[in-house]
N, C-alpha and C positions, 0 to 999 in steps of 0.2 A: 504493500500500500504506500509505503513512504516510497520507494522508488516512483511507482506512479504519479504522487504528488509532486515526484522533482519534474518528472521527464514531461507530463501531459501539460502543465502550464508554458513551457518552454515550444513546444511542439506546437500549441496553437499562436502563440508570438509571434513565431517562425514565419508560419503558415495566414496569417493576419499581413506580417508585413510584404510576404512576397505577393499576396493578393492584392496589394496597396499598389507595388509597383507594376504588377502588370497592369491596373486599371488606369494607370498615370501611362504606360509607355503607351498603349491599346489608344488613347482618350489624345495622344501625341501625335501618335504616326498613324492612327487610323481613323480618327476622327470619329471613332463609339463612347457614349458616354455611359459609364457604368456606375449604380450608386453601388455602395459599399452596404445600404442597409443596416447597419447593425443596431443592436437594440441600446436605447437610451439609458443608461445605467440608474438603477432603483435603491434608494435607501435602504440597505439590507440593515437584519435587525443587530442590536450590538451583541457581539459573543459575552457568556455568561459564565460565570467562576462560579462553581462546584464546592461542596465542603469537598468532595474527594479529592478536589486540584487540579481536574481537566475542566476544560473549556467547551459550554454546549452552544454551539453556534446556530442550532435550528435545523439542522441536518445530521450531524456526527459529534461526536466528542475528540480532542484534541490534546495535547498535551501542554501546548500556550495557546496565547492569544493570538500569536502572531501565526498558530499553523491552523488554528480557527478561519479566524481572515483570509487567509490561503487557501484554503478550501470551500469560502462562501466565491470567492472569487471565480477560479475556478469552474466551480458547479456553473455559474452564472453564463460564464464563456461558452461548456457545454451544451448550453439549454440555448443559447445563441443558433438560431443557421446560418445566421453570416461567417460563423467560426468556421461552421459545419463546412459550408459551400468551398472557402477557401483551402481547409484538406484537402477535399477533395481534387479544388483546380492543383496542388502540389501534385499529387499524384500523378493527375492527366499531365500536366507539365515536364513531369520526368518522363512518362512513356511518349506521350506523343509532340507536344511543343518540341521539346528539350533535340529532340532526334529532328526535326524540319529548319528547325534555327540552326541546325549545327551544319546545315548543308553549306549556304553563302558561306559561311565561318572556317570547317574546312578547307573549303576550292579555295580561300584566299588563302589559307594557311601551303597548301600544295604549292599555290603559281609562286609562294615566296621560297620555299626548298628549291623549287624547279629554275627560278632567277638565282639563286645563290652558288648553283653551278653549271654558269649557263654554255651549253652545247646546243647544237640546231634543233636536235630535237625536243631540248629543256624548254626552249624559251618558247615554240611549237607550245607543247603542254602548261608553258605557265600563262600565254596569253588566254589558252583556250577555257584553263583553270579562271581565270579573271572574269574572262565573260560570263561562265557560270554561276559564277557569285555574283557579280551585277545582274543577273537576268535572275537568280532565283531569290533575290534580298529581297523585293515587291512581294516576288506568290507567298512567299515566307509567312511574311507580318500579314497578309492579307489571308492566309488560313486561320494565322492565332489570333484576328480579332473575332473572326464570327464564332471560335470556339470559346475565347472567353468569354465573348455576349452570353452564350448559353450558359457556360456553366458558373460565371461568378454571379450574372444578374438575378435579381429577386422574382421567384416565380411571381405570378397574379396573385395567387392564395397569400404567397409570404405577405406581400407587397401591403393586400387590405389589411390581414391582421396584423400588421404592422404599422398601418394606418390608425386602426383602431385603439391600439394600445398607445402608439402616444395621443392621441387624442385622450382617450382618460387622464393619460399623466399630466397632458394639460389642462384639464377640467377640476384633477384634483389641484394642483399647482393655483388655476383659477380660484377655487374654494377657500386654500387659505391665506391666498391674498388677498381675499375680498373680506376676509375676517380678520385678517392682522388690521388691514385698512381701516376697518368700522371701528376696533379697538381702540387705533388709533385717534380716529375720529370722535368717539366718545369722550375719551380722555383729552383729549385738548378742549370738549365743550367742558368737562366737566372741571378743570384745572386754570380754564382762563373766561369765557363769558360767563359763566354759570357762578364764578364766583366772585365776577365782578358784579351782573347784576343783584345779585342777592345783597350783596355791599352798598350798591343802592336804591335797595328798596328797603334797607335800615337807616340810610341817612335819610331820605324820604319820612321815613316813619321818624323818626329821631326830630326831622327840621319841622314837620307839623303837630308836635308838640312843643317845640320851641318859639314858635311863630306868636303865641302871645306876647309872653314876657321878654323874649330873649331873639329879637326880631332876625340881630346882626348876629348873632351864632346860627338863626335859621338859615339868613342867608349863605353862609360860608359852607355850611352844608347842602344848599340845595345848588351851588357852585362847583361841587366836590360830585355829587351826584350826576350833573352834565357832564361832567369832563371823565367820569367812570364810563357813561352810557358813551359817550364818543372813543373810548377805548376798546370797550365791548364790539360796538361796530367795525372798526378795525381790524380786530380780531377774528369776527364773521366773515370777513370782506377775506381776511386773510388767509382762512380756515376755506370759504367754497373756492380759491384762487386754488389752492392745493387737490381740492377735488375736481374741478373743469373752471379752467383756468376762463374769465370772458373775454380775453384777447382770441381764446382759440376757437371761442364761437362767433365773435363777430366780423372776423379777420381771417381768419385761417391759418395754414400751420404755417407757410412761411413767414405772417409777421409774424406772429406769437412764437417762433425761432427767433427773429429778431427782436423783439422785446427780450428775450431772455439775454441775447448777447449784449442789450444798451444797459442790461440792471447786472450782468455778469462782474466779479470786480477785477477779472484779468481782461489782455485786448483780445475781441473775438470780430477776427473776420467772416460775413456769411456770405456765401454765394450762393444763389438761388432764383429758380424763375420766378418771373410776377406773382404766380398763382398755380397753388397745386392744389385740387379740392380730394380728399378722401373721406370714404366715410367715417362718423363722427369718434365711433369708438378708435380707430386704425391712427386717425388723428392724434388724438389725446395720447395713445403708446410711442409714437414715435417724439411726440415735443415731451413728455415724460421720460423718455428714454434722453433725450439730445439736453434735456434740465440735469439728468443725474451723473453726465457725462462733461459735463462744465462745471459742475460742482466740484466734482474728483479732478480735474484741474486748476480749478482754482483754489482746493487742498493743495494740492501735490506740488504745483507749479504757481505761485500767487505773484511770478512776476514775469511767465510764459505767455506764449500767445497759441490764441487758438485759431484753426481754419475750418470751419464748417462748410460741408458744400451736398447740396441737397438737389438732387435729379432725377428728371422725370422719365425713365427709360419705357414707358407705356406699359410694358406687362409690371411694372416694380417701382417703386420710390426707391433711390437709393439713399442713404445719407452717409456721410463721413464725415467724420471727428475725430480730426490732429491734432497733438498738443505738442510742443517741446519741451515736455517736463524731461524728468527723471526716469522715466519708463519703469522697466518692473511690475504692471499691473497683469493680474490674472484673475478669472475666472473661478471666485469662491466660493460654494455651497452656501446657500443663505447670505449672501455680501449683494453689495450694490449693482455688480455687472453681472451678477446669477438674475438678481429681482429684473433688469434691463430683457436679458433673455428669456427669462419666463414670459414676461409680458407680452414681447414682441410674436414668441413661438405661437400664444393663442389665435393669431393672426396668421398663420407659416412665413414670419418673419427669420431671418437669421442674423447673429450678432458676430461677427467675426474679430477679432484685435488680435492686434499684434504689437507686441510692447517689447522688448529688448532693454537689457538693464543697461542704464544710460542715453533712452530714451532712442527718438520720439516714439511717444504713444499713437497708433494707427487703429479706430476705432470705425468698422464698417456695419452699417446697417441694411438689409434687406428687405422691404416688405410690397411683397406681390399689392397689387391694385383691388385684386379678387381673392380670396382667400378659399380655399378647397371642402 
C-alpha cells in the first residue's frame, strides 16, 4: 500500500503534465483546441487524530496527517477522468504517437550519419533521408492531433456533468456569499445607523423635556440630533453605495470604472469605450471585481500606478488590471482574489493574474456577454 501511495500520485503528475503539453503542442501546430476538463478542486474534510494516533481522513486511517492528506489527494485525482483520460493518452503515446513522431526524427537522424561520411552514394541517401523527414513532419503532427482530439477531449456525458457540478459549486459559493454579504450588511446597520438613530431619538426625547425650562440645552440637543441624522444618512448612502453602487445604475460600468479610478488614492489610468451596457447583475461583478482590484493596489503599491483597460471583444468584456506594485499576489482560498473569482465564475467569467515577485501585477478578466 505504501509503495502504491508513493508511485500512483507520481504517475498521474507525470501523466497530467504530458497531457498538458501535448494539448499546448496539438492547440500550436495544429490549430485543435482541447480543454483539459478537470475537476474544480473541493474542500475536502480536515483529517482527524484518533486517541489510537492514526489519522481518519474520511476514507482510511493513516499514520500522520501529512499521509492523511496524501491520500484524500490522491483518491480525489483518481475519481478525476481528466487524470483518467491523460493515462490513458500516455499509453496510446508510447505505442502509437511515440513510433509516427519518430519517423521525421529518425530520417533526419540517418541523412546526418549519411552526410558525416559523405560518398556518392551517402549523400544519394542523406538527401533522400531529408526529404522524408520534410515530407513526413506535416502527416506526422497531423495524425497526432485528431488522435489526441479523441482521446484527451471531454466526452459529451463528461462534459454536462461537468457542467453541472461546477455549477452547484457555484451556486453553493453563491449561497455563502450572499450570506456573508447580508451578515455583513446587518452589522454595519446594526453598529453605525441603528445606533446613531437611536442616539437621536434620546436627544429628541431628552431636548423635549428640556424645552421648558432649559430652552438652550434643548436646543444644543436638538442641534446634536440633526447632525447625528445627517451622519446616519451618510452612512445609508454609504452602506447601498456598497450594495449597487448609483453611478452603476445611472451611468454604467464604464463611468462607474471611472469614478472608482477619480476617488482611487493611487494614479489610475482607464481606457475604455464610451459605452458598454451589460446586464445588471454581470455589471455590478465586474466594477466589484475592478473596486477590489484597486484596493489591493492601493494597499500594496500606495504610490504605483494603475492601467485599466476594458474591451468590448463582442462574444466577452475583457478587462485588465496593471499595477507596478511589488507583485507577489496569489490566489487564496477565502482572500480577496478567491471572492473576485467566485463572483465573476457565477457568470462563466474567468480571473486570470499573473504577478511575479517584484512585480508588475497583471490582472485579466473575462466575462462572456451571454452566460451559458
Amino acid at each position: 500500500m505504501g509503495v502504491l501511495m508513493f508511485f500512483v500520485p507520481l504517475a498521474l503528475v507525470f501523466a497530467r503534465r504530458v497531457g498538458a503539453l501535448f494539448r499546448r503542442l496539438v492547440a500550436r501546430w495544429c490549430g485543435i483546441v482541447i480543454e483539459d476538463g478537470y475537476r474544480r478542486p473541493e474542500t475536502a474534510p480536515e483529517p482527524v487524530r484518533l486517541s489510537t494516533g492514526y489519522w481518519w481522513n474520511g476514507h482510511s486511517y493513516e499514520r500522520s496527517r501529512r499521509d492523511a492528506e496524501a491520500d484524500q489527494q490522491w483518491r480525489r485525482r483518481i475519481g478525476d477522468p481528466a487524470y483518467r483520460r491523460d493515462v490513458r493518452w500516455v499509453v496510446i503515446a508510447a505505442v502509437i504517437v511515440g513510433p509516427v513522431c519518430a519517423v521525421p526524427v529518425a530520417a533526419l537522424a540517418g541523412a546526418v550519419i549519411a552526410f558525416a561520411h559523405p560518398t556518392s552514394a551517402s549523400v544519394v541517401v542523406g538527401v533522400l533521408l531529408v526529404a522524408v523527414a520534410v515530407a513526413s513532419a506535416p502527416y506526422a503532427w497531423r495524425i497526432v492531433g485528431p488522435l489526441a482530439h479523441r482521446w484527451l477531449r471531454l466526452s459529451e456525458d463528461a462534459a454536462t456533468a461537468g457542467r453541472v457540478r461546477e455549477l452547484e459549486l457555484q451556486r453553493a459559493d453563491l449561497t455563502t456569499a450572499q450570506a456573508a454579504e447580508i451578515r455583513r450588511i446587518e452589522r454595519d446597520l446594526h453598529d453605525g445607523a441603528q445606533a446613531r438613530l437611536v442616539a437621536v431619538g434620546l436627544s429628541l426625547a431628552t431636548a423635549e423635556k428640556l424645552m421648558d425650562h432649559d430652552p438652550a440645552r434643548a436646543k444644543a440637543l436638538l442641534r446634536e440630533a440633526r447632525e447625528g441624522t445627517s451622519t446616519s444618512l451618510a452612512e445609508l448612502r454609504e452602506l447601498v453605495r456598497g450594495v449597487n453602487p448609483p453611478v452603476l445604475v445611472e451611468r454604467g460600468m464604464v463611468e462607474a470604472i471611472r469614478a472608482l479610478a477619480l476617488d482611487s488614492p493611487v494614479d489610475v489610468r482607464v481606457e475604455a469605450p464610451d459605452r458598454i451596457r451589460l446586464d445588471v447583475p454581470v455589471e455590478a461583478a465586474v466594477y466589484f471585481a475592478v473596486a477590489e482590484l484597486l484596493a489591493n493596489a492601493a494597499k500594496h503599491a500606495p504610490t504605483g500606478h494603475v492601467h485599466v483597460r476594458v474591451r468590448d471583444r463582442g462574444y466577452a468584456v475583457e478587462v485588465d488590471v496593471d499595477d507596478d506594485g511589488p507583485g507577489g499576489a496569489e490566489v487564496v482560498p477565502g482572500g480577496g482574489l478567491d471572492g473576485i473569482r467566485r463572483r465573476l465564475a457565477a457568470f462563466d467569467g474567468v480571473l486570470t493574474l499573473a504577478s511575479p515577485a517584484g512585480g508588475p501585477t497583471q490582472a485579466r478578466m473575462v466575462v462572456p456577454c451571454e452566460s451559458s
